[in-house]
SEFIZA-3560 file (N, C-alpha, C; in Angstrom, 3 decimals):
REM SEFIZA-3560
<numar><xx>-14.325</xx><yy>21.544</yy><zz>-16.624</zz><atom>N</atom></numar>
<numar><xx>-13.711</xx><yy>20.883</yy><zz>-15.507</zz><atom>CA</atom></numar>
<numar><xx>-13.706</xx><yy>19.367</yy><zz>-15.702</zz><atom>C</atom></numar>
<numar><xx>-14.946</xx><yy>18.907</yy><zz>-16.549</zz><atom>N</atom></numar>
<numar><xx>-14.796</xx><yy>17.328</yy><zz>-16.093</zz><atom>CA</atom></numar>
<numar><xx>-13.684</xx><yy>16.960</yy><zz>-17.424</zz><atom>C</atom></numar>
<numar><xx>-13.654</xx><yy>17.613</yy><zz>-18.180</zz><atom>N</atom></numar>
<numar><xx>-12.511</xx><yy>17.629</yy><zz>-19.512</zz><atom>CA</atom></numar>
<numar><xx>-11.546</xx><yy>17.586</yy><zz>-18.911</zz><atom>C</atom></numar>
<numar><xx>-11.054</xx><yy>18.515</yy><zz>-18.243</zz><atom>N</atom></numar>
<numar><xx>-9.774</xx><yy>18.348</yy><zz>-17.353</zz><atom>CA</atom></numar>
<numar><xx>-9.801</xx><yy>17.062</yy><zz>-16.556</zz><atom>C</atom></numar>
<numar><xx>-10.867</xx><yy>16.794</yy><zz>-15.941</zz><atom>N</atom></numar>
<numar><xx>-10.485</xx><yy>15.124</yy><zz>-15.124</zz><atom>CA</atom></numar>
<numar><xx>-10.142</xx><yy>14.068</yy><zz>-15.836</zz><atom>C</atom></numar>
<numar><xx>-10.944</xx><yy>14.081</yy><zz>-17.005</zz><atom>N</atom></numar>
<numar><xx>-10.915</xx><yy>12.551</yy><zz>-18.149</zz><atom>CA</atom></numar>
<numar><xx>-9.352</xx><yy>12.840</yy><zz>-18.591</zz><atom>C</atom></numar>
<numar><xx>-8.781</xx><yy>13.694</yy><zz>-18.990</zz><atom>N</atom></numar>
<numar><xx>-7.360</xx><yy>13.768</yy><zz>-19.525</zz><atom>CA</atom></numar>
<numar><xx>-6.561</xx><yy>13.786</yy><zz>-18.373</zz><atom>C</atom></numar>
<numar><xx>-6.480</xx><yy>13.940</yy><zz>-17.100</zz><atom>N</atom></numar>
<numar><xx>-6.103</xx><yy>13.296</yy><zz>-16.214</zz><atom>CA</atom></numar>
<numar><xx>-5.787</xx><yy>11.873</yy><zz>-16.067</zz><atom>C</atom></numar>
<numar><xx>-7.092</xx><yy>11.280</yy><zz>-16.201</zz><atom>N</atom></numar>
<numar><xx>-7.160</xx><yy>10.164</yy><zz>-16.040</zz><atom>CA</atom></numar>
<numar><xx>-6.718</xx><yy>9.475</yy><zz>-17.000</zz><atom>C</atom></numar>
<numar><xx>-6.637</xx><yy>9.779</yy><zz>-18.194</zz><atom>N</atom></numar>
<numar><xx>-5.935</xx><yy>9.188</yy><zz>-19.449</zz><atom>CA</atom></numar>
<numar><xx>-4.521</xx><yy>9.497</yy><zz>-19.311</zz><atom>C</atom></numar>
<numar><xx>-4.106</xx><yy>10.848</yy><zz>-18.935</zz><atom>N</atom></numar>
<numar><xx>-2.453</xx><yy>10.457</yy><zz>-18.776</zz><atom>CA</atom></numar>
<numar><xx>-1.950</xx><yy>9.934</yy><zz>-17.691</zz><atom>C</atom></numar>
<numar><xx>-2.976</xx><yy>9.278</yy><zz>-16.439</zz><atom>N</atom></numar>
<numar><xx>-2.259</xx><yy>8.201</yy><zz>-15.299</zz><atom>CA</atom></numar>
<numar><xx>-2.523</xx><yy>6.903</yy><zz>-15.717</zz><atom>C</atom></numar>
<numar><xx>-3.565</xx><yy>6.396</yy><zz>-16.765</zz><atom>N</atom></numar>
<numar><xx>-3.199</xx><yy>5.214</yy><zz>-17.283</zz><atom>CA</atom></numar>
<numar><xx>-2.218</xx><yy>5.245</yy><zz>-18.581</zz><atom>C</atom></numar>
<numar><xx>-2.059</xx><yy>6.091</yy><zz>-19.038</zz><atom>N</atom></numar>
<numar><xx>-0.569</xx><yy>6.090</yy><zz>-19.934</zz><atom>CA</atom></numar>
<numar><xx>0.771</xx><yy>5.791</yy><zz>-19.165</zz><atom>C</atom></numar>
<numar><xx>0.523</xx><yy>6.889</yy><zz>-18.222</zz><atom>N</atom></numar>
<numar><xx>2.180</xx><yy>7.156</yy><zz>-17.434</zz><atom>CA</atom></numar>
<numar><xx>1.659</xx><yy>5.616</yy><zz>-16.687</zz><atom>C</atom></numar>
<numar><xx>1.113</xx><yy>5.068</yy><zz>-16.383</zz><atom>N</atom></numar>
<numar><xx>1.072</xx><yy>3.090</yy><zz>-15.834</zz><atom>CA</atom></numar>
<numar><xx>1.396</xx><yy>2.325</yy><zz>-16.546</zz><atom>C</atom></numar>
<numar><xx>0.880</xx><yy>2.959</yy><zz>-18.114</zz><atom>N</atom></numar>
<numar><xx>1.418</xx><yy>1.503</yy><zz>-18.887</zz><atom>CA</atom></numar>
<numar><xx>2.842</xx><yy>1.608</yy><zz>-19.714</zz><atom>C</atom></numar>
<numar><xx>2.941</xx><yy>3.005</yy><zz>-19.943</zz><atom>N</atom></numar>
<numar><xx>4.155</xx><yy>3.050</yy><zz>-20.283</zz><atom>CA</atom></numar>
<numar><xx>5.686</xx><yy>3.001</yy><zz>-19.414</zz><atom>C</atom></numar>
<numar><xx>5.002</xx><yy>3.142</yy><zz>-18.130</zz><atom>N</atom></numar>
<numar><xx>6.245</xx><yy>3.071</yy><zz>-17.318</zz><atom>CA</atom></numar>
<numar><xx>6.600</xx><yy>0.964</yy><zz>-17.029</zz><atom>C</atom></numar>
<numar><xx>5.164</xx><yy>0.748</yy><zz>-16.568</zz><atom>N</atom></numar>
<numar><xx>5.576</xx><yy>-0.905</yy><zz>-16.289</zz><atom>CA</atom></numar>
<numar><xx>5.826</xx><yy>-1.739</yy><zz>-17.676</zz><atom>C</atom></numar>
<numar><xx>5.282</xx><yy>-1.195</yy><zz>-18.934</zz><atom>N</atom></numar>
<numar><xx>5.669</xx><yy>-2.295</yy><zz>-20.282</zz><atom>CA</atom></numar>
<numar><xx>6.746</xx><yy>-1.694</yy><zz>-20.846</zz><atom>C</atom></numar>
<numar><xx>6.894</xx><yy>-0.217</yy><zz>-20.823</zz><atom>N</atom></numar>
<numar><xx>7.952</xx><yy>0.377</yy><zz>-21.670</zz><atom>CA</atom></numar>
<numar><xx>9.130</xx><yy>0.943</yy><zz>-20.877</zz><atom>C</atom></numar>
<numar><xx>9.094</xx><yy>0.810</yy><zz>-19.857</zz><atom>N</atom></numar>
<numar><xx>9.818</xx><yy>1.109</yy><zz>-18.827</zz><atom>CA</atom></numar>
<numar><xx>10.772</xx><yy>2.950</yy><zz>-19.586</zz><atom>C</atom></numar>
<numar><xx>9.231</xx><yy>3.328</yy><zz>-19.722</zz><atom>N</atom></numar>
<numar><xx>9.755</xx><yy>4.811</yy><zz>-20.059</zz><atom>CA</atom></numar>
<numar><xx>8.894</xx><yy>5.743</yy><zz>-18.682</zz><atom>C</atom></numar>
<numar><xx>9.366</xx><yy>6.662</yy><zz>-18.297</zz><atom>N</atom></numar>
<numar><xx>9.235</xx><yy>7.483</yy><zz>-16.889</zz><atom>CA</atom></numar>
<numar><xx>8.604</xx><yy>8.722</yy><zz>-17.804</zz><atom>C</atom></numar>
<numar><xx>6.872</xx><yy>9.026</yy><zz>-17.413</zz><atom>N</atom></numar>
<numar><xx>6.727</xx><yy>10.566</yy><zz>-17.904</zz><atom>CA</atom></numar>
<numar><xx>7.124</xx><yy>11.181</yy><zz>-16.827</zz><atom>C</atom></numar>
<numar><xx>7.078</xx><yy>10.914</yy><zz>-15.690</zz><atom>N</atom></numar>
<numar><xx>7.384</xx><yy>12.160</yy><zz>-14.819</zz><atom>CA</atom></numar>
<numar><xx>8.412</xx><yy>11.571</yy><zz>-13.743</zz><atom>C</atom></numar>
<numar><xx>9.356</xx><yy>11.659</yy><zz>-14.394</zz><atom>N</atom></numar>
<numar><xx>10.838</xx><yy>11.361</yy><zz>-13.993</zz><atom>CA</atom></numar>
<numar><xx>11.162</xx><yy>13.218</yy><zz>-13.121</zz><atom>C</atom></numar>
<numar><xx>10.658</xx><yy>14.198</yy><zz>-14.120</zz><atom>N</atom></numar>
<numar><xx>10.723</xx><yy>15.320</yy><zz>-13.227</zz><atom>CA</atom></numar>
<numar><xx>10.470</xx><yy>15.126</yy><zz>-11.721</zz><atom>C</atom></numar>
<numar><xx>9.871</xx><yy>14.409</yy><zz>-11.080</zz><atom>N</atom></numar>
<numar><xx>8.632</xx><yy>14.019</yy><zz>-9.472</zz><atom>CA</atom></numar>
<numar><xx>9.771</xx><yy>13.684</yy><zz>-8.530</zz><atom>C</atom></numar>
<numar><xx>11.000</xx><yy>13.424</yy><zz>-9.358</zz><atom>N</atom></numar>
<numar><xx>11.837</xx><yy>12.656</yy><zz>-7.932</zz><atom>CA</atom></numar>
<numar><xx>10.939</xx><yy>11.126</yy><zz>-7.935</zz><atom>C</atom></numar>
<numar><xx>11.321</xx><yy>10.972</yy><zz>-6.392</zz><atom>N</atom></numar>
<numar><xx>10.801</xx><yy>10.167</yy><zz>-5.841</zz><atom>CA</atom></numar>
<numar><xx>9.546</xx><yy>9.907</yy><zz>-5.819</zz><atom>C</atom></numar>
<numar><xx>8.211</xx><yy>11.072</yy><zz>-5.976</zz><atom>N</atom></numar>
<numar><xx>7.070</xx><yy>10.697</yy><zz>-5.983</zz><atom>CA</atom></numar>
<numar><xx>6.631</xx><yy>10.532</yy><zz>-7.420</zz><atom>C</atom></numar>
<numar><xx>7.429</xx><yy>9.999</yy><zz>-8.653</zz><atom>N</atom></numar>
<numar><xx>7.426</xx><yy>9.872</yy><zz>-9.771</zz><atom>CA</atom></numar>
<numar><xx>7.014</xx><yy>8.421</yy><zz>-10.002</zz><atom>C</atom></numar>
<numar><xx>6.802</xx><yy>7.442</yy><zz>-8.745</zz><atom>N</atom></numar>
<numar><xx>6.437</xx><yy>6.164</yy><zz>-8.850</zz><atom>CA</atom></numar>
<numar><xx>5.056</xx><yy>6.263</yy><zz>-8.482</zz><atom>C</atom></numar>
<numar><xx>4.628</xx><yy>7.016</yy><zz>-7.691</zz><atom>N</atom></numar>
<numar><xx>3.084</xx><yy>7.682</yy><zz>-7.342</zz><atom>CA</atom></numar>
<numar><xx>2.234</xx><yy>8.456</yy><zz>-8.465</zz><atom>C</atom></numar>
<numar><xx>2.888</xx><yy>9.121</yy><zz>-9.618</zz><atom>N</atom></numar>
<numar><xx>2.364</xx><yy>9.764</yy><zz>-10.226</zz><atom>CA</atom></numar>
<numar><xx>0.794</xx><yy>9.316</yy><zz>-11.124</zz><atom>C</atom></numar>
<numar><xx>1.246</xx><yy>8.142</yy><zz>-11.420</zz><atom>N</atom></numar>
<numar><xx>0.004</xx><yy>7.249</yy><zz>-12.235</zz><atom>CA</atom></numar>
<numar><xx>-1.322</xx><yy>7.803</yy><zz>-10.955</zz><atom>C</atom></numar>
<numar><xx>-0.926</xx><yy>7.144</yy><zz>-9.479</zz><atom>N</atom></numar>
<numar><xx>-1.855</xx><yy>7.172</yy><zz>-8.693</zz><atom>CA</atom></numar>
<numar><xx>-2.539</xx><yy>8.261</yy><zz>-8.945</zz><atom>C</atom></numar>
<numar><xx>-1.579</xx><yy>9.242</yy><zz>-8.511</zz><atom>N</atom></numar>
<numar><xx>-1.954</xx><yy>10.540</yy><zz>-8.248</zz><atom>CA</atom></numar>
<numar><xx>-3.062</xx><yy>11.735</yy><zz>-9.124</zz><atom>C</atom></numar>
<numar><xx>-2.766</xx><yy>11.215</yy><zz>-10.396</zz><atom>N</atom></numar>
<numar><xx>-3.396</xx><yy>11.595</yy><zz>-11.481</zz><atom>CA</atom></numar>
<numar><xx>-4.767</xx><yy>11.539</yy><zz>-11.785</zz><atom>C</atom></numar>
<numar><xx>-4.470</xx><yy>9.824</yy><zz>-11.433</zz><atom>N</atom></numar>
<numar><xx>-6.143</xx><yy>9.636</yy><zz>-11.432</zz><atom>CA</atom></numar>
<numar><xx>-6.747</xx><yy>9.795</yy><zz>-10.371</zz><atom>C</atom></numar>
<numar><xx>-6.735</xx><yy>9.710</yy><zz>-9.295</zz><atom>N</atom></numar>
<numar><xx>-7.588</xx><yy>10.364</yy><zz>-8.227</zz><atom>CA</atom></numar>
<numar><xx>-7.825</xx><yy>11.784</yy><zz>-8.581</zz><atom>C</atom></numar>
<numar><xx>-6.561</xx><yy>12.602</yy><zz>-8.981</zz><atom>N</atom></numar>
<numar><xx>-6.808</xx><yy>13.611</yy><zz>-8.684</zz><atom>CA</atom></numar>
<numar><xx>-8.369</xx><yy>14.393</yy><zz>-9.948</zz><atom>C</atom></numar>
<numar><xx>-8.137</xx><yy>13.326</yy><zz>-11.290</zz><atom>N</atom></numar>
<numar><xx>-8.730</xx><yy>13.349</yy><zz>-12.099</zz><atom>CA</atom></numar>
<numar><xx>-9.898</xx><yy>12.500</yy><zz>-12.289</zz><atom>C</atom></numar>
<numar><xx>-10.255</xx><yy>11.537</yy><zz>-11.085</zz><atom>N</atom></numar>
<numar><xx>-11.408</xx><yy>11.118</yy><zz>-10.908</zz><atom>CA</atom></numar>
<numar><xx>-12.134</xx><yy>12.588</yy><zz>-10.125</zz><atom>C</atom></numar>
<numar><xx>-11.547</xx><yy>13.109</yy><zz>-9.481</zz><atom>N</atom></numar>
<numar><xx>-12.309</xx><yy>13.758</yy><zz>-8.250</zz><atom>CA</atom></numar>
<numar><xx>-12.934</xx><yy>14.929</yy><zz>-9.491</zz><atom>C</atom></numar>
<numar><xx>-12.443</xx><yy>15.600</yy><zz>-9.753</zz><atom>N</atom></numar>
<numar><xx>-12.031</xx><yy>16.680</yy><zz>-10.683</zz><atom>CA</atom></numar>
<numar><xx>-13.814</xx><yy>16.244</yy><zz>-12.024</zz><atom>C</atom></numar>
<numar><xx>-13.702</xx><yy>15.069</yy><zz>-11.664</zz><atom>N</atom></numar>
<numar><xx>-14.847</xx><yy>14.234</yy><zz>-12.881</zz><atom>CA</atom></numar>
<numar><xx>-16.154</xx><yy>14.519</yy><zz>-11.964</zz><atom>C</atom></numar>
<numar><xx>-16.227</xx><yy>14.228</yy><zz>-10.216</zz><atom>N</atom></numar>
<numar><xx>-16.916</xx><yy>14.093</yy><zz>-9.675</zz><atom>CA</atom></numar>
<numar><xx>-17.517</xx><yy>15.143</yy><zz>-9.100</zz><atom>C</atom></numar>
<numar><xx>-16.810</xx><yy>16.073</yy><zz>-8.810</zz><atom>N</atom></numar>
<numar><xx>-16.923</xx><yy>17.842</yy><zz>-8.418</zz><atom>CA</atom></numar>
<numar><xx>-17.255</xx><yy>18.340</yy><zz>-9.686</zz><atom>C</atom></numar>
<numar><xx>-17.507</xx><yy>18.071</yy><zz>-10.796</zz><atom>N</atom></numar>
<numar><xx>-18.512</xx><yy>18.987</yy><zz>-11.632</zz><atom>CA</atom></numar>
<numar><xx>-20.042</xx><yy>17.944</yy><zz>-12.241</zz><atom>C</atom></numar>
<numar><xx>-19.703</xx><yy>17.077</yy><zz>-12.081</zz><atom>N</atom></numar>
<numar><xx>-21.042</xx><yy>16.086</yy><zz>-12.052</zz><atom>CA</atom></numar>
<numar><xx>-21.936</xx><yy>16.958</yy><zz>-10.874</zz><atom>C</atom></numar>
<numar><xx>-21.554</xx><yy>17.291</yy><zz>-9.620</zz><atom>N</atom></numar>
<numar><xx>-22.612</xx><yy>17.009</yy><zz>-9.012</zz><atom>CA</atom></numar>
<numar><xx>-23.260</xx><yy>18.852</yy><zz>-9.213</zz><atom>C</atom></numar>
<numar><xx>-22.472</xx><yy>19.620</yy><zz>-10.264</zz><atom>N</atom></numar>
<numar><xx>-23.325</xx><yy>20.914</yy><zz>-10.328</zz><atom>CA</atom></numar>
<numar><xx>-24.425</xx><yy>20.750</yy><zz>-11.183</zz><atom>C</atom></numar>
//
């Protein structure tokens, strides 16, 4: 599980830096919440880090 969070979190600082320096879109699939995605990732992949720490 926390494997799954860290690669989370590595592809919402990718999809951040490649979208604002390279102005390339990984998740152009999202629609509209495709500008959220960076966010989304890493929370969702911080949490994901934090829910198996505490077993």
């Amino acid at each position: 599980m926390q494997i799954v969070g860290y690669i989370l979190i590595a592809l919402g600082a990718i999809d951040f830096l490649l979208g604002n320096f390279a102005q390339i879109n990984l998740t152009g699939f999202m629609g509209a919440a495709s500008s959220f995605s960076p966010i989304i990732l890493i929370v969702v992949g911080g949490l994901l880090t934090q829910v198996s720490n505490k077993k």
